[in-house]
C-alpha positions as CSV (number, residue, x, y, z in Angstrom):
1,X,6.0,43.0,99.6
2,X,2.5,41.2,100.0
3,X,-0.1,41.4,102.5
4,X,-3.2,39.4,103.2
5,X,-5.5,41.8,104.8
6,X,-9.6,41.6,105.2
7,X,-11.2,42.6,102.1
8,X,-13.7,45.3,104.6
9,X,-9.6,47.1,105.7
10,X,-9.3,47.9,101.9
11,X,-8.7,52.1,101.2
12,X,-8.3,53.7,98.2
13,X,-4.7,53.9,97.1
14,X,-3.7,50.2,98.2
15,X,-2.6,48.1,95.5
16,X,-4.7,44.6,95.0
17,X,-2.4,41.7,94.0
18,X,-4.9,38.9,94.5
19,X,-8.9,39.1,95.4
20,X,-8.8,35.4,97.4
21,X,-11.5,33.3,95.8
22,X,-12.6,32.6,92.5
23,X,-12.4,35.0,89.5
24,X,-16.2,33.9,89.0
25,X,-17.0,35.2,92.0
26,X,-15.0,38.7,92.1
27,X,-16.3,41.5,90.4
28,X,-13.4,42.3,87.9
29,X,-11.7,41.3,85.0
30,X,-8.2,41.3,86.2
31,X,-6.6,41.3,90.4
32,X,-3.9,43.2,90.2
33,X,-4.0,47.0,90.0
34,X,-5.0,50.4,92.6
35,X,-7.7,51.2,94.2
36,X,-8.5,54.8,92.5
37,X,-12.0,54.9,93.9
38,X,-14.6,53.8,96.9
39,X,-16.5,52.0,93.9
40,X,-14.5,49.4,93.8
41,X,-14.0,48.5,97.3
42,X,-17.9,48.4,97.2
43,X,-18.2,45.6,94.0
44,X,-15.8,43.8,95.9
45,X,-17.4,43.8,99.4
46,X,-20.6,43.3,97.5
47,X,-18.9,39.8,95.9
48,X,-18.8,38.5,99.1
49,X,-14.7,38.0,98.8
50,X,-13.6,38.4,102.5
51,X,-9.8,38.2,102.1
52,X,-7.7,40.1,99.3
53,X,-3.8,40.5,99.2
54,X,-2.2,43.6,99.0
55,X,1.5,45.0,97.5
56,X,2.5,47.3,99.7
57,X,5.6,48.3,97.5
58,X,2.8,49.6,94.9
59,X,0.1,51.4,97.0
60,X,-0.5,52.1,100.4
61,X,-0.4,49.9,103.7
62,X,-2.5,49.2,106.4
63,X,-3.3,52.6,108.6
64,X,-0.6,52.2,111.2
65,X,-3.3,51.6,114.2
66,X,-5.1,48.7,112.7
67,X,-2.2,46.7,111.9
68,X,-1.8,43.4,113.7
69,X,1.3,42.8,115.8
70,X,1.2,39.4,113.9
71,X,1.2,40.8,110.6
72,X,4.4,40.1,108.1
73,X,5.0,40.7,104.7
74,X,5.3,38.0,102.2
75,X,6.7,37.3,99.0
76,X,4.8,36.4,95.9
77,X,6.0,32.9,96.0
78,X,4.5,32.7,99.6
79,X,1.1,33.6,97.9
80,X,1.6,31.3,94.6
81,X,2.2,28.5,97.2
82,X,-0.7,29.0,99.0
83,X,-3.0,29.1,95.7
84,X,-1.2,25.9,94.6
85,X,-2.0,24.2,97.8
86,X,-5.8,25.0,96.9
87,X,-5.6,24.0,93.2
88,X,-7.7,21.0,92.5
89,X,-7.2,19.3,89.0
90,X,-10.7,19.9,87.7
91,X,-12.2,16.4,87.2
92,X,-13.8,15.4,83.9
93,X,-17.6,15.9,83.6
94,X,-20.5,15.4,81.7
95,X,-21.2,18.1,78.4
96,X,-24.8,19.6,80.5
97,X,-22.7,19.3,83.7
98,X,-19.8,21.7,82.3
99,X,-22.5,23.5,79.3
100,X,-23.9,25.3,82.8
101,X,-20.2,26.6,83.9
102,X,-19.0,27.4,80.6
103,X,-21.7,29.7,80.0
104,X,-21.4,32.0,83.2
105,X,-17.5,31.8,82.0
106,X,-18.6,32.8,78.3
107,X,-20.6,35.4,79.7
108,X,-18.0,36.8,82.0
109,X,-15.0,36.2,79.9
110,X,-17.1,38.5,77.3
111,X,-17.1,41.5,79.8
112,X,-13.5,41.0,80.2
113,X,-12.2,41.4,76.9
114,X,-14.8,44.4,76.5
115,X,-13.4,46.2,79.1
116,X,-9.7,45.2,78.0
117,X,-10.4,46.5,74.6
118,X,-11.6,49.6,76.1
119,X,-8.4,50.6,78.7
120,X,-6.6,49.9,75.2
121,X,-8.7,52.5,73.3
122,X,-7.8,54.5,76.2
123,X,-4.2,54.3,75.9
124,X,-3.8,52.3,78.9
125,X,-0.9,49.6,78.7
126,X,-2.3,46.2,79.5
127,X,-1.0,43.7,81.3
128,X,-1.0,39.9,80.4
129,X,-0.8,38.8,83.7
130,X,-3.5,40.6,84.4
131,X,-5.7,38.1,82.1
132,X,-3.9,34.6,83.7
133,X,-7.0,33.7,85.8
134,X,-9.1,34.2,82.9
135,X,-7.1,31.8,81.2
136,X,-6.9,29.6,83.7
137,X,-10.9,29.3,84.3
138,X,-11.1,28.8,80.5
139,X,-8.0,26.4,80.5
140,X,-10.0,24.2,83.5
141,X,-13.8,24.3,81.9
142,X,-11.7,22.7,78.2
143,X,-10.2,20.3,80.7
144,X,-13.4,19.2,82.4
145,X,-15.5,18.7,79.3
146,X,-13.6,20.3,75.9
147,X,-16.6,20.6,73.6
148,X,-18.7,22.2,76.1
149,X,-17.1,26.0,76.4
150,X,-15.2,25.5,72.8
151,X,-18.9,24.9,71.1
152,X,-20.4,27.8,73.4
153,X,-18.4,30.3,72.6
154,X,-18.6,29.7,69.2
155,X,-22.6,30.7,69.1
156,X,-21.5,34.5,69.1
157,X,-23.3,37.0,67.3
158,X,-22.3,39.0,64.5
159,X,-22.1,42.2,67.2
160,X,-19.9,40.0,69.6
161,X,-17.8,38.5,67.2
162,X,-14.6,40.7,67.7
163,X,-14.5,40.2,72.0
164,X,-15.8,36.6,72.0
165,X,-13.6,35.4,68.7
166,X,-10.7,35.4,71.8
167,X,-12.5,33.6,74.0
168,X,-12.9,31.0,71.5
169,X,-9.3,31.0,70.2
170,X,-8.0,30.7,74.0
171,X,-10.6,28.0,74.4
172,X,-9.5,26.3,71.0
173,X,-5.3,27.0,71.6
174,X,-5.8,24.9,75.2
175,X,-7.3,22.3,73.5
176,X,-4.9,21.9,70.8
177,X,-2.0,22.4,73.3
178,X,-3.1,19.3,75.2
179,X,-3.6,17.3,71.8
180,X,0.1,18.4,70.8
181,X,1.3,16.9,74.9
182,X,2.4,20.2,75.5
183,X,3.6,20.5,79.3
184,X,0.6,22.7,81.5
185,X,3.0,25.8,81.6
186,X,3.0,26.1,77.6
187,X,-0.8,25.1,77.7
188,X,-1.1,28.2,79.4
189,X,1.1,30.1,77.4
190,X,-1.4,28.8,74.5
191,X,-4.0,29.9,75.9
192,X,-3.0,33.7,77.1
193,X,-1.8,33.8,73.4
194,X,-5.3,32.9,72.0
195,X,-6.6,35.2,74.5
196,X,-4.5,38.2,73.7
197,X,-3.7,37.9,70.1
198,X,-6.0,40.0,68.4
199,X,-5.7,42.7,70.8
200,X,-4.9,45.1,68.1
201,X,-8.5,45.1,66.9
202,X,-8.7,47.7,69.7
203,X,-6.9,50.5,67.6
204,X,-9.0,49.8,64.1
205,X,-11.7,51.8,63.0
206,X,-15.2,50.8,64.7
207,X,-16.7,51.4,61.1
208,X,-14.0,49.4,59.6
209,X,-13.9,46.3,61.9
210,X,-17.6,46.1,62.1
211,X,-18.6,46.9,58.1
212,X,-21.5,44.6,57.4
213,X,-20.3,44.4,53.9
214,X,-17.1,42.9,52.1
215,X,-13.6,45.4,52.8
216,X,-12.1,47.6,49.7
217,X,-8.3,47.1,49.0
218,X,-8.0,50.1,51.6
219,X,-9.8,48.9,54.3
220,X,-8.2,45.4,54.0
221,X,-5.2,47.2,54.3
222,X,-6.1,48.6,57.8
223,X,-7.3,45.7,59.2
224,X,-3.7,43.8,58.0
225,X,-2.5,46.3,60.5
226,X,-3.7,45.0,63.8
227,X,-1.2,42.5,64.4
228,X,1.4,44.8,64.5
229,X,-0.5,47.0,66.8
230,X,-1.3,44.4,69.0
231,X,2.3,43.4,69.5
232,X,3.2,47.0,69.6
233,X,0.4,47.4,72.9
234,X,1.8,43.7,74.5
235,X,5.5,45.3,74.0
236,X,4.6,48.2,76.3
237,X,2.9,46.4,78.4
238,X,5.7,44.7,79.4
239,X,4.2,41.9,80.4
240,X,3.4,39.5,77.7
241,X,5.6,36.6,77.1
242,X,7.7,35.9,74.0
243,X,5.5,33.3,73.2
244,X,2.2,35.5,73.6
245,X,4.2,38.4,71.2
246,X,4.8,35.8,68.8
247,X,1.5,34.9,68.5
248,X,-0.1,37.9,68.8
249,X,2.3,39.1,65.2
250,X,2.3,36.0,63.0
251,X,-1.2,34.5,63.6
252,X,-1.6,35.4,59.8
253,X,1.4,33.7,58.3
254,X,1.0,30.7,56.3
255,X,3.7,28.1,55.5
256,X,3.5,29.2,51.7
257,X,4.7,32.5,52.4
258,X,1.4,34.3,51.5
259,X,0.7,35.8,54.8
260,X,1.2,38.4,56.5
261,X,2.9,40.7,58.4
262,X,6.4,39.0,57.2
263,X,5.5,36.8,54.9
264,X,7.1,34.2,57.1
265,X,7.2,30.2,55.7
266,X,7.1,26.9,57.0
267,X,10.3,26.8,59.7
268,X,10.3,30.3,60.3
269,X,6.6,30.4,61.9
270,X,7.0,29.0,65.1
271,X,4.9,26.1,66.4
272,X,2.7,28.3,68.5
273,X,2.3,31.1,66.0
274,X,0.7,27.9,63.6
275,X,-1.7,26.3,66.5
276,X,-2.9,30.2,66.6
277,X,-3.3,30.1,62.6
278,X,-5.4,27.1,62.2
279,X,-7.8,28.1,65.8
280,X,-8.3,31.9,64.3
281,X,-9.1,30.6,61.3
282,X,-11.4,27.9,62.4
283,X,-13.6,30.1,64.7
284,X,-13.6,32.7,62.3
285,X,-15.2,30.7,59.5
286,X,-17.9,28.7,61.7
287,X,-19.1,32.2,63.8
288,X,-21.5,34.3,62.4
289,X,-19.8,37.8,61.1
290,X,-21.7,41.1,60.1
291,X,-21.3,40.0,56.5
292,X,-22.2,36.0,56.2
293,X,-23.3,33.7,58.3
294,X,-21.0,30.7,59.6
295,X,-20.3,27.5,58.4
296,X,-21.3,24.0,60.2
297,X,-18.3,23.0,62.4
298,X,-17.7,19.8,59.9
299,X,-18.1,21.5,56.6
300,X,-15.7,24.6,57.7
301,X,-13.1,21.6,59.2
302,X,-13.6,20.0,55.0
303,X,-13.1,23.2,53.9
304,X,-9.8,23.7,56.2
305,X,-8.4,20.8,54.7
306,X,-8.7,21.9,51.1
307,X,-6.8,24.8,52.4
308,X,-4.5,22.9,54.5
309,X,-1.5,22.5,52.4
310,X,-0.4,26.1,51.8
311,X,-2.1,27.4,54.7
312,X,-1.7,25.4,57.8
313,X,1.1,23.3,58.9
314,X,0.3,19.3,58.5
315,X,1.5,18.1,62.0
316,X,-0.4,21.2,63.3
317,X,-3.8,21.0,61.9
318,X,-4.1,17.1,62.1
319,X,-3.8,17.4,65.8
320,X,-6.9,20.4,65.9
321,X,-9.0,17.8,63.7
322,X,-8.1,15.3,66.6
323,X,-8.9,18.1,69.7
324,X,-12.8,18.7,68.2
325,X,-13.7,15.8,65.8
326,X,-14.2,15.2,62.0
327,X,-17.7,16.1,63.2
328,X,-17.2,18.9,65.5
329,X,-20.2,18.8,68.4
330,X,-23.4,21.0,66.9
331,X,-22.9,19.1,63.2
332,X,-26.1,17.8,61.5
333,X,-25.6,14.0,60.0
334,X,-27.3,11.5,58.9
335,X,-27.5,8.0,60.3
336,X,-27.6,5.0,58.2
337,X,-30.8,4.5,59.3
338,X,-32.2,7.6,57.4
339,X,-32.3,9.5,61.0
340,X,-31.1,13.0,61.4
341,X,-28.6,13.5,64.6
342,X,-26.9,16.6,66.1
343,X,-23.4,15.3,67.2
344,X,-23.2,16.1,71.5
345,X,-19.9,14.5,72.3
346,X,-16.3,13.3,70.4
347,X,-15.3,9.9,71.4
348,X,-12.2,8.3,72.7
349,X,-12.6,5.4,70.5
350,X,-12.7,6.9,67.0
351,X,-13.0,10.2,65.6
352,X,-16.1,8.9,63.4
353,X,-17.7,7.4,66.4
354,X,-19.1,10.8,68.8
355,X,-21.8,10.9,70.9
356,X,-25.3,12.1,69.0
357,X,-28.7,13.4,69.7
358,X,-31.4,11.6,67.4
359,X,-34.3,13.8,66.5
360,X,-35.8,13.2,62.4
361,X,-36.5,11.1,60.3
362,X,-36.0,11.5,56.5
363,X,-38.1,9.0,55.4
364,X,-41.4,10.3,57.3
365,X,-40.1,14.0,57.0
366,X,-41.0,14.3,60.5
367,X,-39.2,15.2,63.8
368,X,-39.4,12.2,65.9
369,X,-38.7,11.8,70.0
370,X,-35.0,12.8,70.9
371,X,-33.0,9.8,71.2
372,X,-29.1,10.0,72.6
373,X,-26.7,7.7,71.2
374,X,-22.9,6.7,71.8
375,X,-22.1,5.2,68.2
376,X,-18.8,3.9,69.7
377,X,-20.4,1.5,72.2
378,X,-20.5,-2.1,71.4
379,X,-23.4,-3.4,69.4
380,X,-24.6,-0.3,68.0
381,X,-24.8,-0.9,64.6
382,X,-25.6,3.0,63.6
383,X,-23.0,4.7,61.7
384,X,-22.6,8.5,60.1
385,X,-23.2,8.8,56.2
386,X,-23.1,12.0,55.6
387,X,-23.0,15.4,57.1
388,X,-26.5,17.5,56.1
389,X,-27.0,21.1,55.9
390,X,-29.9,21.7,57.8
391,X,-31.0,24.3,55.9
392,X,-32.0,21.4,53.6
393,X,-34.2,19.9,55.9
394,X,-36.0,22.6,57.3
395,X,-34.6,22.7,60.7
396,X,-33.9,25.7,62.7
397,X,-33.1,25.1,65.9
398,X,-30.2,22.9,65.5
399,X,-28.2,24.7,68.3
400,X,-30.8,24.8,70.6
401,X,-31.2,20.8,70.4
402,X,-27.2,20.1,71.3
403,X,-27.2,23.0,74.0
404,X,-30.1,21.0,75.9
C-alpha cells in the first residue's frame, strides 16, 4: 500500500515509490527502491522535493506517533491518477527553446545509464520500470522539438559512446514510433526498449568494448554476446516487457538472415525489434567511436540505404528517413546560390525543404554573416544541390554553428 508522506519524515528503511516532482529535479536515476542510508534522504531534501510516496508493503512506515489521524493508504492507481491529472502534453517549441532542455536531459540521462551499467556490473537486477520517467522526459523533449535532443545526443564522444548510444536510440525509437502512428503506450514501449537494449554491454570486457582499434574474430565474438546477456539481466529483472526483451535480443537481426543472435529473417523479426535495427545502426555510424570518427547525418542516411535491402526492413526504414530528414539537422549543403548551409530544422512541407543556417560562400571562399532560412516558405527560390563534406571546405566548427 502507498503513502504520501513529507519528504523531511523520510528514515532509512522506507521504501520510495515516487519522489513528487520532476525527475530533473530529483537527485536519482530511478524512484522506486529503499532507503539503505541517511545519504540519500539528504540528496533528496537537498533537491528541494517536499513530498515523496512511500510503499509500505516494501519498507517501513511512518513512526507510529507522527502519523496523521487522516492518513490512509492508497493504491498505485490512486497515485498514477494523480500524476495523470498533472500531465501536460508538452507543446511544440522552437530547436534553441528545447536545444536548452535537451541538454540538462542529455546530461542527466548520461549519469543514469552510468550508474545503471554499474548496479549491473554489480550483480544487481535492474528494473525497467525503474527507467520509465527517464523515458518519458526523453519521449516529451522528441515531442516538443525532435531534432533538438535526437541531434544532441548524437555529439557524444568516443569515451561516452557506450552510455549515451542509449540515450540516442530511445530518443531515435520515440521518434520513429510516432512516424509509424504507433498509439503513446507502444511509443513508450519504443522508447524503454531503445533505452534498455544494449544493456548487456555491462557484462563485456572494458578492454574489449572500449579497444581503440578494429576487433579480432575473438573479440567480435564476445561482443556478439551482449544481446543475450542483456536479455538474460531484463529476464531477472522481472520487469521488462516482452516488447523491451525482444528488443533488447534481436536488435542485430537483419531480414536476410545474416544477423545475429538467431539468424532471424524478414517475418520472424518483429516490428519493434526492426525500428531498434535501423536507430542502432544509425547512431552508431554518425557518433564518433574509439576507432573512426562519425559520418555526416546525410551521408550515413545514403549509406543506410545502400544497405537497406538486406539489412533493414523497407516499410521500417522509409518511415526513420521521414522522422529526421534526407538531410538530418547538423548536415553541410550547398545552396544553389554557391552558399554553404548547416541544416537547423526538417520541414513539414517536404523532406528536401528544412530549415538552414547560411554561413560561406564558395565563390569568395570566405565565411560570410549567418543567415537563417526556411527553404519551404513561399518565394524562396534557394534549393539544396548537394550535400558537402566539410572537411573539404575547411570548416571546423560545423556543430557549434547548428547548436547556436
Amino acid at each position: 500500500m502507498l503513502k504520501k508522506i513529507k519528504a523531511s519524515d523520510l528514515r532509512t528503511g522506507m521504501h520510495l515509490h515516487e519522489l513528487c516532482g520532476s525527475w530533473m529535479d530529483h537527485p536519482f536515476w530511478r524512484s522506486k527502491f529503499t532507503l539503505n542510508n541517511s545519504d540519500d534522504i539528504r540528496r533528496i531534501l537537498e533537491s528541494g522535493i517536499t513530498e515523496v510516496w512511500i510503499d509500505i508493503a516494501k519498507g517501513l512506515d511512518m513512526p507510529a506517533e507522527t502519523r496523521q489521524v487522516s492518513e490512509t493508504p492508497v493504491t498505485e492507481a490512486t497515485v498514477e491518477a494523480e500524476a495523470k491529472q498533472q500531465d501536460k502534453t508538452p507543446r511544440p517549441v522552437s530547436r534553441m527553446e528545447e536545444l536548452k532542455r535537451a541538454a540538462m536531459i542529455c546530461s542527466k540521462a548520461r549519469q543514469a545509464v552510468v550508474s545503471m551499467f554499474q548496479e549491473v556490473r554489480m550483480g544487481n537486477a535492474i528494473s525497467a520500470e525503474a527507467a520509465g520517467e527517464l523515458v518519458e522526459e526523453i519521449s516529451s523533449s522528441v515531442r516538443r522539438n525532435p531534432g533538438a535532443l535526437i541531434s544532441l545526443a548524437r555529439l557524444k564522444t568516443a569515451d561516452d559512446y557506450t552510455y549515451m548510444h542509449s540515450v540516442a536510440v530511445c530518443a531515435l525509437m520515440v521518434a520513429l514510433a510516432r512516424q509509424l502512428e504507433l498509439d503513446e503506450k507502444d511509443v513508450r514501449e519504443a522508447g524503454m526498449a531503445g533505452l534498455l537494449h544494449d544493456l548487456g554491454k555491462a557484462m563485456m570486457p572494458m578492454d574489449v568494448l572500449n579497444k581503440p582499434g578494429k576487433l579480432t574474430d575473438d573479440e567480435f565474438r564476445i561482443i556478439k554476446g551482449h544481446p543475450v546477456e542483456g536479455h538474460r539481466i531484463l529476464l531477472e529483472g522481472k520487469t521488462a516487457s516482452d516488447i523491451v526483451l525482444d528488443v533488447c535480443l534481436h536488435h542485430h537481426e537483419k531480414v536476410d538472415g545474416t544477423g545475429y543472435p538467431d539468424r532471424l529473417s524478414g517475418d520472424q523479426i518483429s516490428l519493434f525489434a526492426k525500428m531498434g535495427a535501423v536507430c542502432d545502426v544509425y547512431d552508431a555510424i554518425t557518433s564518433n567511436r574509439p576507432y573512426k570518427a562519425g559520418w555526416c547525418p546525410a551521408e550515413s542516411i545514403l549509406k543506410m540505404t545502400e544497405w537497406s535491402k538486406g539489412h533493414f526492413d523497407e516499410r521500417v526504414f522509409q518511415a526513420f528517413i521521414k522522422s529526421i530528414g534526407i538531410y538530418p539537422v547538423g548536415t553541410l549543403v550547398k545552396l544553389g546560390s554557391g552558399r554553404l548551409a548547416v541544416v537547423l530544422d526538417q520541414s513539414e512541407k517536404s523532406l528536401l525543404t528544412p530549415r538552414v543556417k547560411v554561413f560561406f560562400s564558395t565563390r569568395s571562399q570566405t565565411r560570410i554573416t549567418p543567415e537563417l532560412l526556411d527553404l519551404s516558405r513561399p518565394g524562396v527560390i534557394e534549393k539544396i544541390v548537394s550535400r558537402e563534406d566539410a572537411a573539404d571546405w575547411g570548416i571546423e566548427n560545423l556543430d557549434e554553428l547548428w547548436a547556436s
